[in-house]
C-alpha positions in Angstrom: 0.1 29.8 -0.3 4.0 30.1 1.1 7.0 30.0 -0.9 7.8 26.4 0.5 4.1 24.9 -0.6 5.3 26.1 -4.5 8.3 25.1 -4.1 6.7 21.3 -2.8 4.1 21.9 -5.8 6.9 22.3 -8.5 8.9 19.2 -7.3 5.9 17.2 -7.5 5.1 18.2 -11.0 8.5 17.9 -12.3 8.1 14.1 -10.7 4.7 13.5 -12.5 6.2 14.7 -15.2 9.0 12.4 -15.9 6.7 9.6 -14.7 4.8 11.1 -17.5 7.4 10.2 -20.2 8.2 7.4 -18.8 4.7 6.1 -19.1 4.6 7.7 -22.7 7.6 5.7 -23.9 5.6 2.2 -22.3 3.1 3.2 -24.4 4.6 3.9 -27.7 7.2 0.4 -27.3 4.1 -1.6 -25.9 3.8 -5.2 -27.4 0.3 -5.6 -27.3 -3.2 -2.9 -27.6 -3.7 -4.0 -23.3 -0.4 -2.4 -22.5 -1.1 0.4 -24.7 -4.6 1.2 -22.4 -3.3 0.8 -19.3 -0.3 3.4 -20.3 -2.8 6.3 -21.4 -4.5 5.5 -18.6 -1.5 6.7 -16.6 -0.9 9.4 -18.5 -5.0 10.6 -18.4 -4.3 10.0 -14.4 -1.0 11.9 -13.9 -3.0 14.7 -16.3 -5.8 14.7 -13.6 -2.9 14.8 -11.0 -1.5 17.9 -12.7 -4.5 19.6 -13.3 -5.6 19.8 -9.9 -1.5 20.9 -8.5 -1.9 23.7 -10.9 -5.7 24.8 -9.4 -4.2 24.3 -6.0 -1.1 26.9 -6.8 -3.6 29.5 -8.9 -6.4 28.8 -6.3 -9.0 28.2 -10.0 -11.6 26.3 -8.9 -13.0 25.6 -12.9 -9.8 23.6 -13.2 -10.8 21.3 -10.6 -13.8 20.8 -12.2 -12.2 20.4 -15.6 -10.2 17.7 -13.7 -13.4 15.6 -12.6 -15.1 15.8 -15.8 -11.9 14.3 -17.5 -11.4 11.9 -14.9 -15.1 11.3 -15.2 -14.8 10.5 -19.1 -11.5 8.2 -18.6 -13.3 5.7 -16.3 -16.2 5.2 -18.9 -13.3 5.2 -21.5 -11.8 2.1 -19.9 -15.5 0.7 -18.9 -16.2 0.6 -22.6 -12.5 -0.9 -23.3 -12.7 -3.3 -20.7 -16.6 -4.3 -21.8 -14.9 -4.8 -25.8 -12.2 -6.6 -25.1 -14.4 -9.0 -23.2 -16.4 -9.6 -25.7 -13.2 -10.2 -28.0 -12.0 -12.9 -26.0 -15.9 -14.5 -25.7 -15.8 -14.5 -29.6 -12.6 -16.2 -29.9 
């Protein structure tokens, strides 16, 4: 990997990482418990995002497996949000 491709990596993750504060400041000032799971969402997403940048540059390929497997456990963590909050709103 060049010095121009780390140089693209780093510029990238500084990006996803304001985006990242961003996101975490949406999620502390949220009105409502919806806003709040769409937020770490985000932040589980940009994490994923980060993850794999980082076994791109150190050419690891456990971290991109470390990167599914989260990625893996968010989407049934918002399956089994989604799935409660549906049968909130049924009840009420």
């Amino acid at each position: 990997m060049g010095q121009e491709d780390i140089n693209m990596v780093m510029i990238s993750l500084i990006i996803l990482l304001l985006a990242a504060f961003i996101c975490f400041f949406k999620l502390i000032s949220a009105p409502n418990i919806v806003v709040r799971i769409v937020s770490v969402d985000a932040l589980g997403l940009m994490l994923v995002i980060i993850l794999a940048l980082i076994a791109v540059v150190m050419d690891a390929v456990y971290i991109i497996d470390i990167a599914i497997v989260y990625s893996v456990l968010m989407f049934v963590d918002i399956l089994v949000l989604a799935n409660y909050f549906e049968k909130r709103m049924i009840s009420e």
